[in-house]
C-alpha positions in Angstrom: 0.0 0.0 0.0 2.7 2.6 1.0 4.6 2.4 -2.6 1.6 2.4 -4.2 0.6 5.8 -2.3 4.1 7.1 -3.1 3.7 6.3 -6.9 0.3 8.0 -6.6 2.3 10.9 -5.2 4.8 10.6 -8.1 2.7 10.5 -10.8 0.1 13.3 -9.9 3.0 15.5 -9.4 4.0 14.7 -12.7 0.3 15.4 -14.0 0.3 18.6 -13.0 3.3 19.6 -14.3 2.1 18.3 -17.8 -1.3 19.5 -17.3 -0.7 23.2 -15.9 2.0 23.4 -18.5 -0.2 22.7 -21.0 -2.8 24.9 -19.5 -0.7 27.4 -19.4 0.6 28.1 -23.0 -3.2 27.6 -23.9 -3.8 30.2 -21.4 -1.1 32.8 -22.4 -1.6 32.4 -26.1 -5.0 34.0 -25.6 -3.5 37.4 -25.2 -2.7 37.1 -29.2 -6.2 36.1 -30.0 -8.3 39.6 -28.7 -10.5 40.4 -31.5 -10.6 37.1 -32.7 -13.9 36.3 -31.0 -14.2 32.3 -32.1 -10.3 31.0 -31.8 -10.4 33.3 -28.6 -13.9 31.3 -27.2 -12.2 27.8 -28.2 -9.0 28.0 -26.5 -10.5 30.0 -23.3 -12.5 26.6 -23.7 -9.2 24.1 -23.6 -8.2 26.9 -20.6 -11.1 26.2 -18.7 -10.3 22.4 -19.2 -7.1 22.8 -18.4 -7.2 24.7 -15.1 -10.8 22.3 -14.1 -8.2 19.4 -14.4 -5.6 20.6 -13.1 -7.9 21.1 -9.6 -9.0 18.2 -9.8 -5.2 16.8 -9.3 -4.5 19.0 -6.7 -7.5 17.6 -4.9 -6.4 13.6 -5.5 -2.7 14.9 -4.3 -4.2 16.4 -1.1 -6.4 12.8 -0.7 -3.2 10.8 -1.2 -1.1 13.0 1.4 -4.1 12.2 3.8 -4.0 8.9 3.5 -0.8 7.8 3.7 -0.3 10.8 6.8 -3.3 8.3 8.5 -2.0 5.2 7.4 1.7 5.5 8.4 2.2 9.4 10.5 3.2 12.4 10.7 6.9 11.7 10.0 5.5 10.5 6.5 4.0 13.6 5.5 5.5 15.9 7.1 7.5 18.4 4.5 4.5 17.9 2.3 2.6 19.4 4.2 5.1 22.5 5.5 6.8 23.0 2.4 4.9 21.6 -0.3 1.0 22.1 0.4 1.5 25.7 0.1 3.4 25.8 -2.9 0.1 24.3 -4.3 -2.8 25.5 -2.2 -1.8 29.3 -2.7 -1.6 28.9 -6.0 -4.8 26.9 -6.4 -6.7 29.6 -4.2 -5.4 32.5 -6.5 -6.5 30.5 -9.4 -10.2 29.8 -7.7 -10.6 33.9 -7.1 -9.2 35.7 -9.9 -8.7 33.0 -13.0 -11.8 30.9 -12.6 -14.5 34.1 -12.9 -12.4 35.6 -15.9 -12.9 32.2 -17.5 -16.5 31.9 -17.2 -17.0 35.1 -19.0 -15.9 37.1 -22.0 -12.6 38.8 -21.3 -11.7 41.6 -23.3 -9.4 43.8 -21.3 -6.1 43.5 -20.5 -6.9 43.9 -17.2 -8.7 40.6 -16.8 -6.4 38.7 -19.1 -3.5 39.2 -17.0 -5.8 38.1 -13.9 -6.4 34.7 -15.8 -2.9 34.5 -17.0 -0.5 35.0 -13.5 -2.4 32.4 -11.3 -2.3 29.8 -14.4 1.4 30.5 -14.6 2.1 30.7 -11.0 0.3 27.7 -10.3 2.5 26.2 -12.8 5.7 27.3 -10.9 4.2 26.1 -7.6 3.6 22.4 -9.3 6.9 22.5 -10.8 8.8 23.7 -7.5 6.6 20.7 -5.8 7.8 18.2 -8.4 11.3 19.0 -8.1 11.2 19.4 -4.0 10.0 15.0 -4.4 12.3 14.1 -7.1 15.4 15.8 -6.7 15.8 18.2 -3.4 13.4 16.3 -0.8 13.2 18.5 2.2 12.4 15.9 4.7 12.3 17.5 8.6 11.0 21.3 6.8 13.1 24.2 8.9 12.3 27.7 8.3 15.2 28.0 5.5 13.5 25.6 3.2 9.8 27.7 3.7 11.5 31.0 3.4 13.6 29.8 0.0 10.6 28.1 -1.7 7.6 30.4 -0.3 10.4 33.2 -1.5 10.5 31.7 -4.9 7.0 31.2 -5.3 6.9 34.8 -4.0 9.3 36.2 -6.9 7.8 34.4 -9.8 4.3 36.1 -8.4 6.1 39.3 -8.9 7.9 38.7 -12.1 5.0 37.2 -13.8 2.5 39.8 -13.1 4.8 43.0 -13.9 5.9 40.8 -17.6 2.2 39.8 -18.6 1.4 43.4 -17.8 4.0 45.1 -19.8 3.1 42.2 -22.8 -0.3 43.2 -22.5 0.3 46.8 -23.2 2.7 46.2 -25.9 -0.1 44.1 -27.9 -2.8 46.5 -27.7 -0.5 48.8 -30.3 0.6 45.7 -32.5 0.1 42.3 -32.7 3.0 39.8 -34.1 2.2 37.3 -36.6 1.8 33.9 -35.7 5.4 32.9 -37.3 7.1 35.4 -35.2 5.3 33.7 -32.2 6.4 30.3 -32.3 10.1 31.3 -33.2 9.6 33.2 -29.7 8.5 30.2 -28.1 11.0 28.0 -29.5 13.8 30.7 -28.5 12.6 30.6 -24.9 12.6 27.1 -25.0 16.5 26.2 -26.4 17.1 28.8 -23.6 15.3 27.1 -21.0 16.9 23.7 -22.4 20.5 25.2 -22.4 20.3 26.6 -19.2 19.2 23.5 -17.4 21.9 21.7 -19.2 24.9 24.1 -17.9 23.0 23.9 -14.5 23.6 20.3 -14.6 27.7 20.6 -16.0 28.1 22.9 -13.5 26.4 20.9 -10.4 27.9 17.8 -11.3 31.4 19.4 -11.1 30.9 20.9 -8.2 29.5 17.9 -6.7 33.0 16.1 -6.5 34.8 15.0 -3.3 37.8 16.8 -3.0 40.5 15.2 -3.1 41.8 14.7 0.5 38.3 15.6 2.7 37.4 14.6 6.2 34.5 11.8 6.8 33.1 13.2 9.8 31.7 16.2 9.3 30.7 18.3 12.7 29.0 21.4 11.2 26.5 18.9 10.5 26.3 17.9 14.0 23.0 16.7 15.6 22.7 16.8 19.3 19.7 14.8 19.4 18.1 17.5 21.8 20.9 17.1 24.2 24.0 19.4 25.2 25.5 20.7 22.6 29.4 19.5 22.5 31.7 22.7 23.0 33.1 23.8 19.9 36.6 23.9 20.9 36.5 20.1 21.1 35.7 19.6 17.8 38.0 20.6 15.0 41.4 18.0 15.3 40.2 15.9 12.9 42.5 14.4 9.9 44.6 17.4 10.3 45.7 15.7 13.5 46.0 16.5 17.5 45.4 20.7 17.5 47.6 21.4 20.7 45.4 24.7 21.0 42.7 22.3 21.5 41.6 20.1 25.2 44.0 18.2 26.3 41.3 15.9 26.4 40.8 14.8 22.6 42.2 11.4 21.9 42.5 10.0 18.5 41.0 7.0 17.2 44.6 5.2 16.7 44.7 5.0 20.6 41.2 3.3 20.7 42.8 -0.1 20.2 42.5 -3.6 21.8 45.5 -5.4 24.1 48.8 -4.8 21.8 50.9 -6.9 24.2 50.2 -10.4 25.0 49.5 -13.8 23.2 46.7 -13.9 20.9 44.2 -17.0 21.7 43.5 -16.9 18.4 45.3 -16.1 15.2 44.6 -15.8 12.0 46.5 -14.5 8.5 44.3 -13.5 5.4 46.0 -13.1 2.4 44.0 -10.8 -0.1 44.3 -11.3 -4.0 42.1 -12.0 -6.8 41.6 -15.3 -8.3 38.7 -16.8 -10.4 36.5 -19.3 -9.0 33.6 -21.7 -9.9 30.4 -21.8 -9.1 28.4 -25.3 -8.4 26.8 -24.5 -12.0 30.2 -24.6 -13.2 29.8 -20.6 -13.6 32.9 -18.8 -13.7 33.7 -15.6 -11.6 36.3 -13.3 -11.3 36.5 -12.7 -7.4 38.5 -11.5 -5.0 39.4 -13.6 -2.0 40.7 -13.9 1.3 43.5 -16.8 1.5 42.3 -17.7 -2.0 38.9 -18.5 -1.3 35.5 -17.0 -1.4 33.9 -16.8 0.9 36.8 -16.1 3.2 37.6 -19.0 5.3 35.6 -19.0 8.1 37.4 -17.6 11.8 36.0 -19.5 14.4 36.6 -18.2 17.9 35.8 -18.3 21.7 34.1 -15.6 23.8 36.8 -13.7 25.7 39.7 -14.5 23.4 42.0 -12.3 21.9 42.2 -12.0 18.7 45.3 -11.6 16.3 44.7 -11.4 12.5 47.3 -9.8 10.2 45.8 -8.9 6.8 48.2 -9.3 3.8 46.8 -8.0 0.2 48.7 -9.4 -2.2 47.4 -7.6 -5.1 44.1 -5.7 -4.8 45.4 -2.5 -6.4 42.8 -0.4 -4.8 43.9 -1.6 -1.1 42.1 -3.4 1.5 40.6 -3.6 5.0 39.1 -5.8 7.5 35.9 -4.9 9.2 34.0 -7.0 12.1 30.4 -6.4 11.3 28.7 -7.0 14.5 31.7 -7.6 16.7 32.2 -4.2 19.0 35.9 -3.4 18.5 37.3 -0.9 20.0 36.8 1.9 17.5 40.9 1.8 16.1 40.2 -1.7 15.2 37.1 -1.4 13.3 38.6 -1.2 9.7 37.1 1.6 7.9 39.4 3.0 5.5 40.2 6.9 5.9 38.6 6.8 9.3 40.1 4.1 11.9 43.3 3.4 9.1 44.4 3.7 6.1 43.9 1.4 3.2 46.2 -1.9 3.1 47.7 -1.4 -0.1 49.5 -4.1 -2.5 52.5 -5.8 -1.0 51.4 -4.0 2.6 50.3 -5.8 5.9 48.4 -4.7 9.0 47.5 -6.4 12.4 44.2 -6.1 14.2 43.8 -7.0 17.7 41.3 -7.2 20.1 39.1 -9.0 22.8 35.9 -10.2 21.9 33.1 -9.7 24.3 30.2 -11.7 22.5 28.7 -14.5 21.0 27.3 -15.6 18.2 27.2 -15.4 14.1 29.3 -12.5 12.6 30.9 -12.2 9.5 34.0 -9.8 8.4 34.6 -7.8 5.0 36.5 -5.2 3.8 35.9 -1.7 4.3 37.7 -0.1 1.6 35.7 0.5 -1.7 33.1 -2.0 0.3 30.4 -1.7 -2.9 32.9 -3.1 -4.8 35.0 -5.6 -2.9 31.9 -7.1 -0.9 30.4 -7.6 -4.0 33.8 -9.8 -6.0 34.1 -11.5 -2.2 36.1 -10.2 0.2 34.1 -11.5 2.5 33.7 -14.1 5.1 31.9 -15.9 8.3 32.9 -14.9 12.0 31.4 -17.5 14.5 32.0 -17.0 18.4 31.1 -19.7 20.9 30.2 -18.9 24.6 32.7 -19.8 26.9 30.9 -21.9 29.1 29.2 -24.0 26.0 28.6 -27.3 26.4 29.9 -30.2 23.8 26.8 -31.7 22.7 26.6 -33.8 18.9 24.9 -31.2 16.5 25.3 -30.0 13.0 26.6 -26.7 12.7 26.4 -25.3 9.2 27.2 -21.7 8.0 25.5 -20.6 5.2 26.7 -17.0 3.1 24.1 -16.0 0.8 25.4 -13.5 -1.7 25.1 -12.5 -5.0 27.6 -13.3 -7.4 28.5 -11.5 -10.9 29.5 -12.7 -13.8 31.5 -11.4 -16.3 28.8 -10.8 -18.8 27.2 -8.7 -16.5 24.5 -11.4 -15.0 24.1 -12.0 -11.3 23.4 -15.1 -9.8 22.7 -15.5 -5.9 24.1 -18.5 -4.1 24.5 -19.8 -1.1 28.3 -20.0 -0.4 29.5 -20.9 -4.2 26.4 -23.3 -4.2 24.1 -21.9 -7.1 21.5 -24.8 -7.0 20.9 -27.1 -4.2 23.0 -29.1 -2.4 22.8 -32.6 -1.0 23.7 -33.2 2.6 23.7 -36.5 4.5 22.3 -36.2 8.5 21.2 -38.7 10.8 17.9 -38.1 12.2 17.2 -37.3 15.7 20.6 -34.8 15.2 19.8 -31.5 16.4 21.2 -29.2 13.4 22.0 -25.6 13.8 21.8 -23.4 10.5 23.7 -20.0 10.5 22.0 -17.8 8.0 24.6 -15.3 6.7 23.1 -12.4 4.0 26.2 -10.9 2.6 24.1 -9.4 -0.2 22.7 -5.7 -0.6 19.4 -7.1 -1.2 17.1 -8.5 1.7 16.5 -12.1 1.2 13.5 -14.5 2.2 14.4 -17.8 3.7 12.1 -21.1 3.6 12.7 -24.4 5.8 10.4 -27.1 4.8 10.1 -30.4 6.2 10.8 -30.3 10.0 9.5 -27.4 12.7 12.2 -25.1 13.7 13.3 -21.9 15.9 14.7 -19.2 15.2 17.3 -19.1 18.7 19.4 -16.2 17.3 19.5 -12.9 15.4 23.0 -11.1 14.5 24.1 -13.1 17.3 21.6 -12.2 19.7 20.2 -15.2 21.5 16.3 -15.0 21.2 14.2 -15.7 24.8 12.0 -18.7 24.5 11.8 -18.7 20.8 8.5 -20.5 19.5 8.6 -23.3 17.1 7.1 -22.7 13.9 6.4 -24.7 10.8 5.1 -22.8 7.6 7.0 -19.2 8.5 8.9 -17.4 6.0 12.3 -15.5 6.9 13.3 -12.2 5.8 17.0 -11.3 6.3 18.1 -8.0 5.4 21.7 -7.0 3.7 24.6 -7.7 6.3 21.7 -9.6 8.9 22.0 -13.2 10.4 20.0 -15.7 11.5 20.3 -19.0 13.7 17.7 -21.6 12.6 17.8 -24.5 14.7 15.3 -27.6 14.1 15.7 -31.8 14.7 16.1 -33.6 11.9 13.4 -35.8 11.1 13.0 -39.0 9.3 12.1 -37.5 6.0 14.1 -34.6 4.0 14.3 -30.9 5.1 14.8 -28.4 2.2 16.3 -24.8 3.4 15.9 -22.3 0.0 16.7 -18.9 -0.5 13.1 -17.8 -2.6 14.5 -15.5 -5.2 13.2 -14.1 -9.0 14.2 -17.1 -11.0 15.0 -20.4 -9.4 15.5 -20.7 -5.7 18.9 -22.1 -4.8 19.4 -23.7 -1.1 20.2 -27.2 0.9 18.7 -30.7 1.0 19.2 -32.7 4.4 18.2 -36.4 4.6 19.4 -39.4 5.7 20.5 -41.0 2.3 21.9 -37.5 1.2 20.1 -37.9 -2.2 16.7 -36.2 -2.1 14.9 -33.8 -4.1 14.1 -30.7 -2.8 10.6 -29.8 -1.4 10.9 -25.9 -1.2 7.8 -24.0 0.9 7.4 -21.1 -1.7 4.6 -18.9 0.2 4.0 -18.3 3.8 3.9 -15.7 6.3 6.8 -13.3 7.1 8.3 -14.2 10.9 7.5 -10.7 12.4 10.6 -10.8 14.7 9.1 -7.6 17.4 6.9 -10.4 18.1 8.3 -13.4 17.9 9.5 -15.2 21.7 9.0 -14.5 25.0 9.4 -10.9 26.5 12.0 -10.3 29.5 13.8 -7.9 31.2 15.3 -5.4 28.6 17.7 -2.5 28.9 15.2 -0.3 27.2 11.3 0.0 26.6 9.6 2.8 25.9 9.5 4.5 29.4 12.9 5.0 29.2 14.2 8.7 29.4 16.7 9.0 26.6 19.7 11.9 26.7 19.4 12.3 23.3 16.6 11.2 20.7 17.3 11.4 16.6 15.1 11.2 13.7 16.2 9.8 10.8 14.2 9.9 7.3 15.1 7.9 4.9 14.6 8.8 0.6 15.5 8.1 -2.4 15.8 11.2 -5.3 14.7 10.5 -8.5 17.5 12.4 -10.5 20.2 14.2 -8.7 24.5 15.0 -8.9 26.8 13.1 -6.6 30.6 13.1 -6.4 30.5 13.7 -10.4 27.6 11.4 -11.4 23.7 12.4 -12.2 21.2 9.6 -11.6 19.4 8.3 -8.4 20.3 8.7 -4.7 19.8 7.4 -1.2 19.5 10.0 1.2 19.2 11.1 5.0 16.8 13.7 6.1 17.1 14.8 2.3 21.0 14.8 2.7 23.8 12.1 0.8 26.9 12.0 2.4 28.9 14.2 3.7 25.9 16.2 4.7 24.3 13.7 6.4 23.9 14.0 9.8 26.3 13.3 12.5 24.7 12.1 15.7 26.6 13.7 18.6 27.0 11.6 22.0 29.2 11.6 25.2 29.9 8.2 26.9 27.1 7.3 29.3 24.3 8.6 27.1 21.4 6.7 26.7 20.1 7.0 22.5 17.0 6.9 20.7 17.1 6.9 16.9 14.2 6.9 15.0 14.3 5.6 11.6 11.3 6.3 9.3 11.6 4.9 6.0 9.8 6.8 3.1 11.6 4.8 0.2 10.3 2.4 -2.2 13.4 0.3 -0.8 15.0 -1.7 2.0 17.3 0.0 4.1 19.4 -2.5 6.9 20.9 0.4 8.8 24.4 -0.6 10.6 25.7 0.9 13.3 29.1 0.4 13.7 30.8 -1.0 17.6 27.5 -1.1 19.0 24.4 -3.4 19.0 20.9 -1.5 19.1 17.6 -2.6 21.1 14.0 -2.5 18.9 11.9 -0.7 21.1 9.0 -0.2 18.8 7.8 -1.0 15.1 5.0 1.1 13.9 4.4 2.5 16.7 3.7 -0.4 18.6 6.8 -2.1 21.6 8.3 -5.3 20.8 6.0 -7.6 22.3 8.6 -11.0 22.0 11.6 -11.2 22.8 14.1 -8.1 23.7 15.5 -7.4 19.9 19.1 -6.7 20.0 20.8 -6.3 16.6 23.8 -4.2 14.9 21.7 -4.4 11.3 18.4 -3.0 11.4 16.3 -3.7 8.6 13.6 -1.0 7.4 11.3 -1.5 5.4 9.3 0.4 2.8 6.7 2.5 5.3 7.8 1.2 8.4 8.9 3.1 11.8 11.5 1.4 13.9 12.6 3.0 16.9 15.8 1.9 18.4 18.3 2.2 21.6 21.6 1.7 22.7 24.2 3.1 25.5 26.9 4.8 24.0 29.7 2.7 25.7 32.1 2.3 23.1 33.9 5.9 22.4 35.2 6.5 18.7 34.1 7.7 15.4 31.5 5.1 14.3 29.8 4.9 10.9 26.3 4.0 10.5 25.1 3.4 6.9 22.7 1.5 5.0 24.5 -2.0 4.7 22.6 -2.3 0.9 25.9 -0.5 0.0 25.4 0.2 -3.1 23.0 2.6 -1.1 26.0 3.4 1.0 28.4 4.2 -2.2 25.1 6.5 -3.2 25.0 8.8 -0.5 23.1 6.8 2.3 26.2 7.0 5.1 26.3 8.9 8.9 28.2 9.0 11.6 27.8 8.8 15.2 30.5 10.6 16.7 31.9 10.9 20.7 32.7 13.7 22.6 36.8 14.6 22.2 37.5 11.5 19.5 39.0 12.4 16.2 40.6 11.1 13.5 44.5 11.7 11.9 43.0 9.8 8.5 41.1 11.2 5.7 39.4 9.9 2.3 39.6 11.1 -1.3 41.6 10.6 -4.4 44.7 11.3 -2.4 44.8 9.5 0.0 44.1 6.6 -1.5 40.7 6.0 1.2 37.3 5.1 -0.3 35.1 3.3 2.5 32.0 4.4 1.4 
């Protein structure tokens, strides 16, 4: 319903563009048809059409801003109906008390032409400003500088229109040009119009480029959530490194960093390089892998280890990182190229370290050009076991789903390398533990057919009293996990990934030769109501130190870094003037996420994990929902908490990140923290 709404939205807009344009010319061509009494009645005829129909859209936009304002809030609506109801309804009210009477009678002064004229025009400015404030500069949270600008420019044309028609008026009452001379007028007007919006466009999309050595987190875009504001003076060190002017409290990000003394538990060497591989269909791709392979190989590790991995790149001319998506590092370990490090370039090594503090499915990837690399495979599974866990005789699978791309162009999704199903032998009676990876951008639905099952974890989370279900479908957004746990049975289970062409997946029996049985339709597993409730650190009672509102777009048509075409955006901001959400240790967070895309969006907060408090406006209701990938959904609200106990410079992007690459990329940034590193074409730093 809520895309539908928004295509409404999209397409009445668009209407009355077309239509008021139309109306318009009709309406101003009049003026060279006085004395003409029939050619005059028959286009004041298509006027009156014109401007009838062009109410009439106004009206169906007003009904579809209604509805969806009922059917998903305020947050929805909001700048349409601040910014963007005006620029429509003034407009429309001029044209209902000076054009409309004019029209239903014969005009022969100048006079009364111009009053029919200047509210067609400038109700054609007002749909054209609205059109262009939805597909290209979406104001999301209106402030006073985005009423002033528009209302000002709606103000102007007013101004302009009415002294110009007047003036033109005049003129023709002494001489009236011949039709030839007319449409080589128009035409003029229009290869001006055309030309202009052409250079506009040269122009913005040069001056759209990142420079070429720029800092990531930007703090004159700060957000302070409602809180205290940080002092100024502790804000400006940044890549340009320690400001000994500044407090003597700032610390940079490369002292953030786990135990550098001591012997690792665990160690671990990944060599970086490229290297083709084949697909179960026999499909060749031209990845890039960790130690050869890809996926990665898969780090296994216990709860309260330390953690040694050196990263080698062999040859991945564009350099390297690792990140731990879900593990909270301390913030110099994270792996975000031009913000935590610098890229690992060819021949170059660098050693992470840290102690890990939770349990659970993870997975690591690079960080450095992360649309790109995640996408040819740098990539890989991270699994942590409690400390006190007991041995018991269970099958523990990881499973990466991910979508891989040919050279040709195609992609084909897969689980692991496994582009069709795979056989696999298990006893029954074995309990068998399924660790649902999505490395993709897209979010991907998960069937189990043949045996009941529980979900027992999410992004590593263990789930309170999980409830066994039978028919449910499982949606897994971009960078998410899932534990599925079930007994095998006598008969086969099939586990698919559903996906446009043929679903791909396992088959588990006890001959290890079955055909697969995939369950194809069912109900999505709503997750904010799925277990039993307990004790949580947040519901909403809690009082928050600072609260944020994020709203999350898509533009049509707009210029970033260089390139024109669609973009994902942040209160109608791409990166770097997103906001940054400003915190001090201690503070407890809100963030509200509204998303008012036709898209997905799994939000990842780097170094911490956030609690679900609400979805729609209604609590979690199962079990408490902890999770560092957050997956919002066309026309959904999710609220979400967390303590900010882990200080640093943090990103938080949409993990679709081909989003991220498109504009869709924050930060939440501590009190005193900055950064020596920086990003742009020289410094070799692209972590998008």
């Amino acid at each position: 319903m809520f895309e539908s709404l928004m295509a409404l939205e999209f397409l009445l807009l668009l209407l009355l563009v077309g239509v008021w344009g139309i109306t318009g010319y009709v309406g101003n061509h009049l003026k060279y048809l006085r004395g003409r009494k029939t050619r005059f009645r028959g286009w004041l005829l298509v006027t009156k059409i014109g401007v009838v129909a062009g109410m009439v859209l106004i009206l169906l936009w007003v009904l579809d801003i209604l509805l969806i304002g009922i059917n998903f809030g305020w947050l929805f609506v909001m700048d349409r109906v601040a910014i963007i109801l005006p620029l429509l309804g003034l407009p429309a009210l001029a044209v209902l008390i000076f054009a409309l009477p004019n029209l239903s009678r014969a005009i022969k002064a100048g006079s009364s032409l111009r009053s029919l004229i200047v509210p067609v025009h400038v109700m054609l400015v007002g749909a054209v400003l609205a059109f262009f404030l939805v597909t290209i500069d979406i104001p999301a949270i209106p402030n006073t500088e985005d009423i002033i600008m528009y209302g000002g420019a709606l103000i102007i044309a007013v101004v302009l229109l009415w002294f110009y028609h007047g003036r033109r008026l005049r003129l023709l009452e002494h001489r009236t040009p011949r039709l030839s001379i007319t449409i080589a007028r128009s035409a003029v007007y229009s290869v001006l119009a055309l030309g202009t919006a052409l250079i506009v466009l040269i122009i913005a999309q040069k001056m759209s480029e990142f420079p070429g050595r720029m800092e990531m987190v930007h703090h004159q875009t700060a957000d302070y959530g409602g809180g205290d504001p940080i002092p100024p003076d502790n804000m400006h060190a940044h890549h340009r490194g320690h400001d000994p002017s500044a407090s003597d409290k700032l610390i940079s990000v490369v002292d953030l960093k786990g135990p550098q003394s001591g012997v690792p538990d665990k160690t671990y060497v990944l060599y970086a390089e490229t290297k083709k591989i084949q697909l179960a269909s026999g499909e060749t791709i031209e990845a890039w892998t960790f130690n050869g392979q890809a996926p990665g190989p898969e780090l296994v590790a216990d709860e309260g280890d330390l953690v040694e991995v050196q990263l080698v790149n062999k040859n991945i001319t564009s350099g390297v990182t690792l990140h731990w998506h879900g593990v909270d590092v301390p913030n110099g370990e994270d792996g975000v190229a031009g913000m935590t490090q610098d890229a690992v370039m060819p021949g170059e090594s660098y050693t992470y370290r840290f102690v890990i503090e939770e349990i659970g499915t993870h997975w690591y990837h690079s960080h450095q050009q992360s649309s790109i690399q995640v996408q040819k495979g740098l990539f890989g599974a991270f699994i942590i076991r409690p400390s006190n866990q007991h041995e018991t005789k269970m099958i523990d699978t990881t499973i990466v789903a991910h979508d891989w791309m040919t050279p040709d162009g195609r992609s084909i999704p897969a689980l692991d390398r496994d582009d069709s199903f795979l056989q696999n032998l298990v006893e029954p009676g074995l309990p068998v533990r399924l660790r649902l990876v999505n490395a993709g951008n897209l979010t991907r639905t998960f069937s189990l057919n043949g045996a009941p099952f529980k979900v027992t974890a999410i992004d590593g989370y263990e789930l309170n009293e999980p409830g066994t279900v039978t028919d449910r479908l499982l949606r897994i957004g971009g960078g998410g996990r899932y534990d599925v746990e079930f007994i095998m049975p006598d008969t086969p289970v099939t586990l698919a990934m559903l996906t446009d062409g043929k679903p791909v997946g396992r088959v588990y029996s006890k001959d290890g030769d079955s055909a697969p049985e995939v369950l194809e339709k069912g109900e999505i597993l709503d997750i904010t109501q799925y277990g039993a409730p307990t004790r949580a650190s947040f519901d909403t009672s809690t009082v928050f130190d600072r609260t944020f509102t994020l709203i999350l777009d898509q533009t049509y048509f707009g210029v970033y870094n260089g390139e024109a075409g669609q973009q994902w955006v942040i209160n109608g901001k791409t990166f770097p003037n997103t906001p940054t959400l400003m915190v001090r240790e201690g503070d407890l967070v809100k963030t509200t996420f509204v998303n008012r895309s036709f898209a997905d969006h799994p939000m990842h907060l780097h170094g911490h994990h956030v609690q679900v408090i609400s979805k729609n406006g209604l609590p979690v209701r199962g079990s408490p929902l902890v999770l560092d990938t957050v997956n919002i959904e066309p026309g959904e609200t999710l609220e979400v908490a967390f303590l900010a106990n882990n200080p640093g410079l943090w990103m938080d992007h949409c993990h679709n990140l081909d989003h991220a690459q498109k504009g869709m990329t924050m930060h939440v940034a501590y009190e005193n923290v900055y950064t020596p590193f920086a990003i742009g074409s020289e410094t070799g730093n692209h972590p998008e």
